[in-house]
C-alpha positions, 0 to 999 in steps of 0.5 A, spaced: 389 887 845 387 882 840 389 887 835 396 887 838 396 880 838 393 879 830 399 884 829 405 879 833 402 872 829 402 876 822 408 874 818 406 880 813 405 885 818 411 883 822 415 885 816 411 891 813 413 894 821 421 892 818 419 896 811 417 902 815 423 903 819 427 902 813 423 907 809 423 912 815 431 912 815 430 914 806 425 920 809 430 923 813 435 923 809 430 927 804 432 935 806 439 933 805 438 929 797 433 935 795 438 941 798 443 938 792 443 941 785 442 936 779 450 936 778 451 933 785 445 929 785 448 926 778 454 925 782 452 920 787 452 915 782 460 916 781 461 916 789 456 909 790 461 906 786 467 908 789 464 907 796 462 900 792 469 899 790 471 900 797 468 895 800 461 897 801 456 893 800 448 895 795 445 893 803 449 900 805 448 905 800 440 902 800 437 908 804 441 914 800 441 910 793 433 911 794 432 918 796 437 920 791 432 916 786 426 918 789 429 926 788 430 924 781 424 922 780 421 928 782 425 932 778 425 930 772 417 927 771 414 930 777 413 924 781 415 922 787 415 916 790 410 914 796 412 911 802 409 904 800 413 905 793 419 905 797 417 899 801 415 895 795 423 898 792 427 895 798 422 888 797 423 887 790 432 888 792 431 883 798 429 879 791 422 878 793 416 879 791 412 884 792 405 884 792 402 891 789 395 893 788 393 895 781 395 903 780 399 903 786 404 905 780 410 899 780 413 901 775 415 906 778 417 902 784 422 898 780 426 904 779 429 904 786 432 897 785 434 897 779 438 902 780 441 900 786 442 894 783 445 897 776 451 900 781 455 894 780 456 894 773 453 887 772 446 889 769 439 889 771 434 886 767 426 889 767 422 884 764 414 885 762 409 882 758 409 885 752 414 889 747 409 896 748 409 896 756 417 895 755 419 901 750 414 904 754 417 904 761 424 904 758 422 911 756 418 913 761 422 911 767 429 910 762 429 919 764 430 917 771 436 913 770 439 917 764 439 923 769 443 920 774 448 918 768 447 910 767 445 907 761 438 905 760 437 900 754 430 895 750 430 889 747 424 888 743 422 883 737 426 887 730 432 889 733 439 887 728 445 884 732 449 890 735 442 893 736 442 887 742 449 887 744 448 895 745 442 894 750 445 888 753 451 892 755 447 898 758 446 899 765 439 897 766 435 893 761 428 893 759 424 887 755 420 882 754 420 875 757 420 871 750 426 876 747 431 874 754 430 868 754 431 867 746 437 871 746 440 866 752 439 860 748 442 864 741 447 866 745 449 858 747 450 857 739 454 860 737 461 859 735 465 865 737 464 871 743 464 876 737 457 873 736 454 873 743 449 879 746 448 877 753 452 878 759 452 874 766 445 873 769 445 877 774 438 881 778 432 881 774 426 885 775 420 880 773 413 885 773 406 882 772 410 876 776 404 871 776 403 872 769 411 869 768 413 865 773 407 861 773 401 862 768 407 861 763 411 857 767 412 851 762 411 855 756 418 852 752 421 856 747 424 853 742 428 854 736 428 850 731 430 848 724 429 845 718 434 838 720 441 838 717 440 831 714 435 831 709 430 825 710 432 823 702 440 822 704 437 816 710 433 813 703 438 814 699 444 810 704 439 805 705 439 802 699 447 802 698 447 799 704 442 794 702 446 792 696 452 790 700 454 783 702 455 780 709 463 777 709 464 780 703 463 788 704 462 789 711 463 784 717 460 784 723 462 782 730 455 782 734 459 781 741 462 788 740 456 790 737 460 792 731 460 792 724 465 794 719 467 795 712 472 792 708 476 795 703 471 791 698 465 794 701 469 802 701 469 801 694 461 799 692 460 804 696 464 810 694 461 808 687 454 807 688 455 815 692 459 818 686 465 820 692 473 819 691 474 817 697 469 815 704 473 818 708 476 824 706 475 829 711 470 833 706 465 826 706 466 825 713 459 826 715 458 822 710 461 816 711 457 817 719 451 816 715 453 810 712 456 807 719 449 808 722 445 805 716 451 799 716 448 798 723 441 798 722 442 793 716 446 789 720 446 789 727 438 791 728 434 786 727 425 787 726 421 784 731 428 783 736 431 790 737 425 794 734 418 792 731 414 796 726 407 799 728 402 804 725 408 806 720 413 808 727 419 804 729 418 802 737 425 799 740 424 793 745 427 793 751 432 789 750 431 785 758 424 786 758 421 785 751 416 791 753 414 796 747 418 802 748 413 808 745 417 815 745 424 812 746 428 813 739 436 812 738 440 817 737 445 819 732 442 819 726 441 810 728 433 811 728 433 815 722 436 810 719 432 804 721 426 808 719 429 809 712 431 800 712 424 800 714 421 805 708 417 808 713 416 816 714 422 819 718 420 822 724 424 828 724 423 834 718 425 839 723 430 839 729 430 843 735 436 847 735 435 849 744 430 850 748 428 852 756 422 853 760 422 861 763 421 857 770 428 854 768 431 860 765 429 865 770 431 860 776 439 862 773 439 869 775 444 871 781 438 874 784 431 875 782 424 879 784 418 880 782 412 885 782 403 883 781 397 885 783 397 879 784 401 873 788 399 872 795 394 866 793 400 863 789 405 864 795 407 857 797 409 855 788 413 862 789 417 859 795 418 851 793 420 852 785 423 860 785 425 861 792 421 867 793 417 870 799 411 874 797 410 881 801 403 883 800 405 892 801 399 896 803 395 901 799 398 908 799 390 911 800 384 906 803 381 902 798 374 903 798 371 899 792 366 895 794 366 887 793 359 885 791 357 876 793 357 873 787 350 872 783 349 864 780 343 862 775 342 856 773 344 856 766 348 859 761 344 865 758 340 867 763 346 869 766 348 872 760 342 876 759 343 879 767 349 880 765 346 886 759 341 888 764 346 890 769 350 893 763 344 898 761 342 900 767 350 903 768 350 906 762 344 909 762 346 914 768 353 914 765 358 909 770 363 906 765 363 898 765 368 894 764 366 887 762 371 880 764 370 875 760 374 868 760 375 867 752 375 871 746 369 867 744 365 870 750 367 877 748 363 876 741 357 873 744 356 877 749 358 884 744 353 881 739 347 881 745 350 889 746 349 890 740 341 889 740 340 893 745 344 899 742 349 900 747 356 902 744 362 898 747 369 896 744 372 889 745 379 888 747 381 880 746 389 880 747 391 881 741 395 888 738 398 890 744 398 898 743 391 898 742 389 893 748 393 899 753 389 905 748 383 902 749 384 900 757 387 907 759 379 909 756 375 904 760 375 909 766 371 914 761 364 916 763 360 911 760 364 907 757 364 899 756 368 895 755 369 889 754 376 884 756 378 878 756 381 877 764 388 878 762 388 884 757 392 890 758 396 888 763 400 894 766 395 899 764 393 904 769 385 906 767 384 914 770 376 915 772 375 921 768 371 927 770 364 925 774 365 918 774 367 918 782 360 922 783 357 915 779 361 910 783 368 909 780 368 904 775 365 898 775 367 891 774 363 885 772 366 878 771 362 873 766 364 867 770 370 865 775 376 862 773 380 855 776 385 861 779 383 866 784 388 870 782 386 871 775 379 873 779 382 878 783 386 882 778 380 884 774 376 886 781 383 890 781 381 894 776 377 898 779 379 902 786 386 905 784 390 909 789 383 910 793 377 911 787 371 909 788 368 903 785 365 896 786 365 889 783 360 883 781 361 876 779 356 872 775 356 864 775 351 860 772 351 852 773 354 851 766 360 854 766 366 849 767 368 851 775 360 850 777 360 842 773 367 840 775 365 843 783 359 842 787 354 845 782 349 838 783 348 841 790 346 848 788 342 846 782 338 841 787 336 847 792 334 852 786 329 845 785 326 846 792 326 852 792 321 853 785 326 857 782 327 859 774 333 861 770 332 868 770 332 867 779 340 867 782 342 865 788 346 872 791 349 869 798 356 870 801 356 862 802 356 861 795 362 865 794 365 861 799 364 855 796 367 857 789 373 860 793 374 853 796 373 850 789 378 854 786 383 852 791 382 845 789 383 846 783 390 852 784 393 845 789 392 841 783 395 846 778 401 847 782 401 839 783 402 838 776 406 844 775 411 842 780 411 834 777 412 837 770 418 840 773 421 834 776 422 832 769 424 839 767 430 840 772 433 832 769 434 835 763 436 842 765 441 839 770 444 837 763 443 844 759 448 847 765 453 841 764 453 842 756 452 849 756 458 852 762 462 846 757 460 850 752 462 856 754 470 854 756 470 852 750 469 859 747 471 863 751 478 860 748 480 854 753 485 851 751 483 844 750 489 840 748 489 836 755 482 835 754 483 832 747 488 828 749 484 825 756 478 824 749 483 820 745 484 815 751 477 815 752 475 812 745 481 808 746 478 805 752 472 804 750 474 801 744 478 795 747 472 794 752 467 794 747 471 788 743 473 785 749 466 784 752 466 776 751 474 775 753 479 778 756 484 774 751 486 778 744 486 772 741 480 771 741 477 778 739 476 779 731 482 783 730 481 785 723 474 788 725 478 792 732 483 795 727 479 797 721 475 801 727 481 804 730 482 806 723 476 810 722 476 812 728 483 814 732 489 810 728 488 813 721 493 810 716 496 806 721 500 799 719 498 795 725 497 787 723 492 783 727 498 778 727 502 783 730 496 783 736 495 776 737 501 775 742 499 781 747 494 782 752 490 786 753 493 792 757 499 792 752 494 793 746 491 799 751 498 802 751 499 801 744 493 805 741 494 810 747 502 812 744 500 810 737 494 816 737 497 821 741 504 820 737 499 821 731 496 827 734 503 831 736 505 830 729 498 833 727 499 840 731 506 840 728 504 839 721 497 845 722 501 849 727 500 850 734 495 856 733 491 852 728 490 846 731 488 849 738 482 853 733 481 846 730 479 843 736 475 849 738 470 849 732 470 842 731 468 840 739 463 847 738 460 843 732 460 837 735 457 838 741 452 843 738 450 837 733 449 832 738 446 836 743 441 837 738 439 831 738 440 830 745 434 833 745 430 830 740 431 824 743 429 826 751 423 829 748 421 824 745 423 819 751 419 824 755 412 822 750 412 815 751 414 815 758 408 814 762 406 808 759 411 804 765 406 806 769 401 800 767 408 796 769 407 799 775 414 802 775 415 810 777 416 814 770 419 819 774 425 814 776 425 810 769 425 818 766 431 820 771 435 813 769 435 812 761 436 821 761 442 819 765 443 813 760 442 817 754 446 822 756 453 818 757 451 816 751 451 822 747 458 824 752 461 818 748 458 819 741 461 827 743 468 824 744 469 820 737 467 825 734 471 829 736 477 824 735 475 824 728 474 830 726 480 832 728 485 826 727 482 827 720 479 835 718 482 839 712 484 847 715 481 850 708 480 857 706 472 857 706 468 851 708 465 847 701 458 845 701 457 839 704 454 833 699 447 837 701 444 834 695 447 827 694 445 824 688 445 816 688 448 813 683 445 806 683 450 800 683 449 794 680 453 788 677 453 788 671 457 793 666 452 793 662 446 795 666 450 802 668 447 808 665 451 811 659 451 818 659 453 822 653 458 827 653 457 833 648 465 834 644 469 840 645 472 843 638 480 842 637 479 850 637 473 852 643 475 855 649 478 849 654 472 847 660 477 847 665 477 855 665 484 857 663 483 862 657 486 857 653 485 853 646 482 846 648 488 843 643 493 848 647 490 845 654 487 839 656 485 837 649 493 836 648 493 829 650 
């Protein structure tokens, strides 16, 4: 009764009775699938398509698309899947986790669903921790799908561009976590659909689960560049900008926040740079830098709006006058105040695109996942993921013997029981395999083998193929192996021949790590599909749990009981109380994980925004309205700006605002500040909004309809690239410095939230006057010249005298002409 009773209450028993059921429904149908040659067994999967086409759904076709599966597997590599592979199969398309012992064969497992999953033409991906475990599976169980006619394909490091477009384009996808989710962020670079090797994210299979989704949860990956702008061009504006002259070269309206140059000022400049023209379209990112260095020369005073402290510049908070560590303006305008300053700018190398593997994998339309080990970490997978974990019973009975933990009170006894232990086992030839927490304790703990003459290999996580070889071996008779706790993953270790006899093999962890679930993997080690084996932890009071959790009460009982560093205590009450304190530190870490995430998720809210804009913009919307609502966007914004202090024209600086509509969405325009002095505000709105638009629709007559609408496509991609990039530089370094508000007693969380939100209009509006500009003002040409990479200043002073002379070396009357026409320089341009 109390049986039936712990049965009802047990939500995984509960569903395990549910798996059965359906399992029994795939058995029943087995007779029928084998009694089918290997063409109709192909055939099935043309059929599931038609039946899919016809409005079936994967929940219908489950139970036959799985048997089929299952008679595959045995056809073709000779293994047919047990009924709790089945089990974890229907789990993992349930988008769950399923919880698997070690050498319960879940590579297998992921057969069923993903080809289930495969049928709808969408993709599945199956992600593993390394590149050889996914070429591996993908030749191994890739028979499988090739058999019944899907197309199976890899993604690994090494692989060219069409390569990765061909294997994003199979059926079902193997690779690793790092390889989907760089190949995402490239994929959100790029300028054309042409370019893009990724499609839709639709179901991913996530093996070792835990190690993913939660060990590298955080883990960002990052592409980063070297800056487009180099750090000389800001010194270089710097002290072009310093040499000019208030009122006489540029003008500043500090009400709008604004400054501008005037045609005197345009002149200096175009001298000093060496250019023809600041605002041609070739100088346009040029003439940006200028206005940002004009800025903060002008308008951004020290110890007002930003101090100079240790060699950075930290903005003040303008209603607070707090410091502001980690906050930097963007577009370029704190770059160019380092450079006023002449202090070293921050920014040598940019991120390009970044994203957590917690983030990137929370955008597939469905997601699971398989480990050894979850359950302990159930309650992370269903608050951040959303995913429940099924823990699925062991094909045969799990005999491995689990001995109480042994705790010394310092670091080498422990270690020498550890030696002992390991001799012992060696000499009647029982394999070891030796968990360590750092590659540092493989060493120590190798050298003191090495003293008792006992052969080992060491295995420290780093070459991949190796790591697997040297796992699959540890089985052997009387090999030992050591391993850090996380080594050769997804590796099953065969016993070889007499070792059952000697008791299977045996696993010794040198010390309990911060999770239990670490802990339980190497214990999973030992005991596959009904082995024997057992395993034993050793604990001393110097390792990190024991000094961080309770060890000042243990090493007081050791006192009173007289015992020395070579005695341990061996007790199940001691293995209970470090359970508990890795249950401290399991709640901590999910703590700080879900905190991180609360930032994250900011940032990600705006990575969906910008990239789904994005991709309208490649895929080839037509943007015209879009620019158009742009136009009037900027014109707004420019009309408040100047009018922050008056609601009347005239008392505006009219000269500044239309030397700014200028640059900005009038150029060439003919409009005097007379001519606005009698309007009011609106009219001047309505005036500039029919004055752009009427530039605009003379541009697409002049460039033709195709070419503006490519025009507005490159340059809004380009744009947005560009200042997302920053973007991100700025949130990164917001993200520094924010949990200093805290001494304020302000939430960082909620000030976060708030200036990302501040930050991002910003860059929204930076986004749409760039755009208004590059597109009233870019040249359509053949190829793209190089831009003013290496500008070289040349220094402007008053006096004629001062200028450097340079000498030209004279051209003979006869000498071929330098222009390279081919003729005389008499005949050519010598001829004046």
């Amino acid at each position: 009764m109390l049986g039936i009773l712990k049965n009802w209450l047990d939500d995984n028993a509960r569903e395990i009775k549910k798996l059965s059921k359906q399992v029994q429904v795939i058995n029943s149908l087995e007779p029928e699938i084998q009694a089918l040659s290997d063409e109709a067994l192909r055939g099935k999967t043309a059929e599931f398509k038609q039946r899919l086409a016809n409005g079936a759904s994967l929940d219908d076709l489950l139970p036959e698309a799985f048997a089929v599966v299952r008679e595959a597997a045995r056809r073709v590599l000779g293994m047919r899947p047990f009924d709790v592979q089945v089990m974890g199969g229907i789990v993992l398309h349930q988008g769950r986790i399923a919880e698997m012992k070690t050498g319960e064969g879940k590579t297998l497992v992921a057969t069923m669903p993903a080809y289930l999953n495969a049928l709808t033409g969408q993709g599945v991906h199956i992600v593993t921790v390394n590149d050889y475990l996914a070429r591996r599976d993908r030749e191994w169980m890739g028979k499988i799908y090739e058999f019944l006619g899907l197309s199976v394909g890899v993604i690994v490091q090494g692989l060219d561009f069409a390569e990765r477009k061909k294997a994003y384009a199979a059926d079902i996808t193997y690779g690793t976590n790092n390889e989907f989710g760089f190949d995402y962020l490239r994929d959100n670079m790029a300028l054309h659909v042409d370019q893009l090797v990724q499609r839709e994210l639709n179901y991913a299979i996530i093996d070792e689960v835990d190690s993913i989704l939660i060990d590298e949860a955080r883990t960002p990956l990052i592409i980063s560049g070297q800056a487009d702008k180099p750090t000389d061009l800001y010194y270089t504006i710097a002290r072009v900008v310093s040499r000019l002259k208030k009122d006489e070269d540029y003008t500043v309206d500090e009400k709008a926040h604004v400054v501008t140059l005037t045609e005197q000022g345009i002149a200096k400049v175009e001298k000093m740079l060496g250019v023809e023209n600041l605002y041609d379209p070739q100088n346009m990112e040029l003439s940006h830098h200028v206005n940002q260095a004009l800025k903060a020369h002008a308008l951004m005073k020290k110890d007002r709006d930003y101090i100079v402290k240790d060699g950075k510049v930290i903005i003040v908070d303008e209603f607070t006058g707090r410091l502001m560590f980690g906050r930097r303006y963007s577009d370029g305008l704190h770059q160019a105040i380092e450079a006023k300053e002449g202090v070293k700018i921050e920014r040598e190398s940019q991120t390009l695109a970044t994203i957590t593997f917690q983030n990137f994998f929370r955008m597939y339309k469905k997601l699971a996942g398989m480990t050894g080990t979850a359950a302990t970490e159930e309650e992370e997978f269903r608050k951040i993921y959303n995913m429940d974990v099924v823990v699925i019973p062991t094909n045969k009975p799990m005999i491995r013997v689990d001995y109480p933990d042994v705790v010394y009170r310092t670091e080498k006894g422990k270690f020498e029981a550890v030696v002992k232990e390991i001799v012992e086992r060696h000499r009647k030839g029982q394999p070891v395999l030796v968990g360590t927490v750092s590659i540092e304790k493989s060493e120590e703990l190798s050298r003191m083998l090495k003293k008792h003459g006992i052969p080992h290999q060491v295995l420290n996580a780093k070459y991949h193929e190796q790591e697997a070889e040297i796992i699959a071996r540890a089985g052997q008779k009387g090999a030992v192996t050591i391993a850090t706790n996380m080594a050769g993953r997804g590796t099953d270790i065969v016993l070889g021949e007499g070792v059952k006899e000697l008791g299977g093999l045996h696993i010794i962890g040198t010390e309990r790590h911060e999770s239990r679930r670490i802990d339980n993997q190497l214990r999973g080690r030992a005991g596959r599909q009904g082995d024997p084996g057992s395993s034993r932890f050793y604990i001393s009071l110097e390792d990190d749990l024991m000094r961080l959790f309770g060890s000042d009460n243990i090493a007081g009982l050791m006192d009173k009981l007289g015992m020395d560093d070579s005695t341990p205590i061996d007790h199940p009450l001691i293995s209970r109380s470090i359970e508990a304190a890795q249950k401290k530190v399991e709640a901590r870490n999910f703590e700080i994980r879900k905190h991180v995430l609360e930032y994250d998720d900011v940032l990600n809210q705006q990575r969906d925004i910008i990239y789904k804009q994005r991709r309208e913009v490649l895929f080839g919307k037509d943007l015209k309205e879009k620019i158009q609502q742009m136009i009037r966007d900027v014109i707004d914004r420019t009309i408040e700006r100047f009018s922050v202090e008056s609601d009347y024209p005239e008392q505006w600086d009219l000269s500044s605002l239309l030397e700014y509509a200028e640059q900005q969405f009038l150029p060439g325009h003919d409009l005097t500040p007379e001519q606005l002095k009698n309007m009011d505000k609106e009219e001047i709105r309505r005036l500039f909004h029919e004055k752009a638009l009427e530039y605009y629709e003379a541009r697409e007559k002049e460039l033709g309809e195709a070419t503006m609408r490519e025009l507005e496509r490159v340059v809004t991609l380009k744009v947005v690239d560009s200042k997302w990039m920053d973007h991100l530089d700025a949130m990164d370094q917001l993200r520094q410095g924010i949990g200093l508000r805290a001494y304020g007693q302000r939430d960082p969380l909620v000030e976060y939230k708030f200036e990302a939100y501040q930050m991002f209009n910003d860059m929204i509006a930076s986004i749409q006057e760039d755009i208004v500009r590059y597109v009233f003002r870019v040249n359509v040409v053949e190829q793209p010249r190089e831009q003013y990479k290496n500008v070289v200043e040349n220094k402007y002073a008053e006096e004629e005298s001062r200028q450097p002379i340079r000498r030209q070396q004279k051209i003979g009357r006869n000498e071929p002409c330098p222009c390279g026409s081919g003729k005389k320089y008499k005949k050519c341009c010598g001829r004046n």
